[in-house]
Steps between C-alpha positions, in 0.01 A plus 500: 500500500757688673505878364859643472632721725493826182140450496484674835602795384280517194155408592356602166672139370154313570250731351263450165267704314287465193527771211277456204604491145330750226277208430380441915688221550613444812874490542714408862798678536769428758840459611707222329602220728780240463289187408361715187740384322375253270158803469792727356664184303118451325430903482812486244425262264206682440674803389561588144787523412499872387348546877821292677761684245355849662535401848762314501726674210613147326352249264354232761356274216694204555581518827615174668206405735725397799628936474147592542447315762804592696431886416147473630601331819773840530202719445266342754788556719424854613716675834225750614751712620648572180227405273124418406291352231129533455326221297167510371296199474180363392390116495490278146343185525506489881881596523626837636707700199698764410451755273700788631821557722615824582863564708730703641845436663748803668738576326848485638568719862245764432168366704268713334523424106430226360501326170106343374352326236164321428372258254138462379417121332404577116138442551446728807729795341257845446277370747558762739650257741904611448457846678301403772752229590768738441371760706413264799921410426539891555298499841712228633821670408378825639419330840839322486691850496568477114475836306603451143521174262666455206338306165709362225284441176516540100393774374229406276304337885227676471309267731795586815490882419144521506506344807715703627312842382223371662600498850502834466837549698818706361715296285771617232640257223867486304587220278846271638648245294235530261187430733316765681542601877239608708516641832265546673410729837286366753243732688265394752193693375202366670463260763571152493183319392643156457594233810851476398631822489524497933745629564800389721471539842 
């Protein structure tokens, strides 16, 4: 396969690790690549719908099948130079899965802030495994010159401002439009311990 020319300048794209979940299990975690697609496209129909109306802010119950898949090939789709997207995987029945995405994108002309989410499937939620994910998210953004994100969720999300607590960075919160905004400061506090936080060169 011939690698594309951003990868060059962002030689953290390849790497993998293995976190462990409250229970031991072992869990990969690593950048999202284009042909994950149909990973993402089976990751959703596996969340609740209480858990796809938090990330995603509408009711996604009856979603026509053919806008799933066309939304999942758009999030695969991820310009390194703007953007990345950490998935964590494990295997079922001999098949690589997803049970957790996290993201961030820049947001408009300012190159470091950025706007993030992340998404835990129902049956790995309060597992431990959202903040670790989250914070490897943070490493990469730090090492890609980004210095304060932006997450939109409802109020009542205690799962997303937990994880956010946790990190144990400075973050304020206002509600907008009746959901609550976080922002949140990045600060390089220790030393990178994880392979894809290198930074650029």
């Amino acid at each position: 396969m011939v690698a594309h020319p951003p990868t060059q300048h962002h030689p953290d794209l390849h790497a993998e690790i293995t976190i462990k979940a409250r229970s031991g299990q072992s869990i990969h975690v690593r950048h999202m690549r284009r042909e994950d697609a149909p990973l993402l496209e089976r990751m959703f129909y596996k969340l609740s719908s209480e858990t796809r109306w938090r990330r995603f802010f509408v009711p996604l119950d009856n979603v026509d099948p053919e806008q799933v898949r066309r939304e999942t090939r758009h999030l695969a789709h991820i310009d390194p130079d703007r953007a990345a997207a950490l998935l964590a995987t494990v295997m079922e029945d001999g098949r690589e899965e997803g049970i957790a995405v996290a993201r961030y994108g820049r947001i408009g002309d300012d190159p470091t802030c950025a706007e993030a989410s992340i998404v835990v499937r129902d049956d790995y939620q309060g597992a431990g495994i959202g903040v670790q994910v989250f914070d490897l998210l943070v490493q990469v953004a730090l090492a890609r010159g980004i210095h304060h994100m932006v997450l939109l969720t409802h109020a009542d999300n205690l799962g997303m401002i937990g994880i956010v607590h946790k990190l144990g960075l400075p973050y304020s919160g206002h509600y907008t439009s009746g959901l609550y905004e976080i922002d949140l400061q990045l600060t390089d506090n220790e030393p990178p311990v994880f392979p894809f936080s290198t930074p650029q060169k």
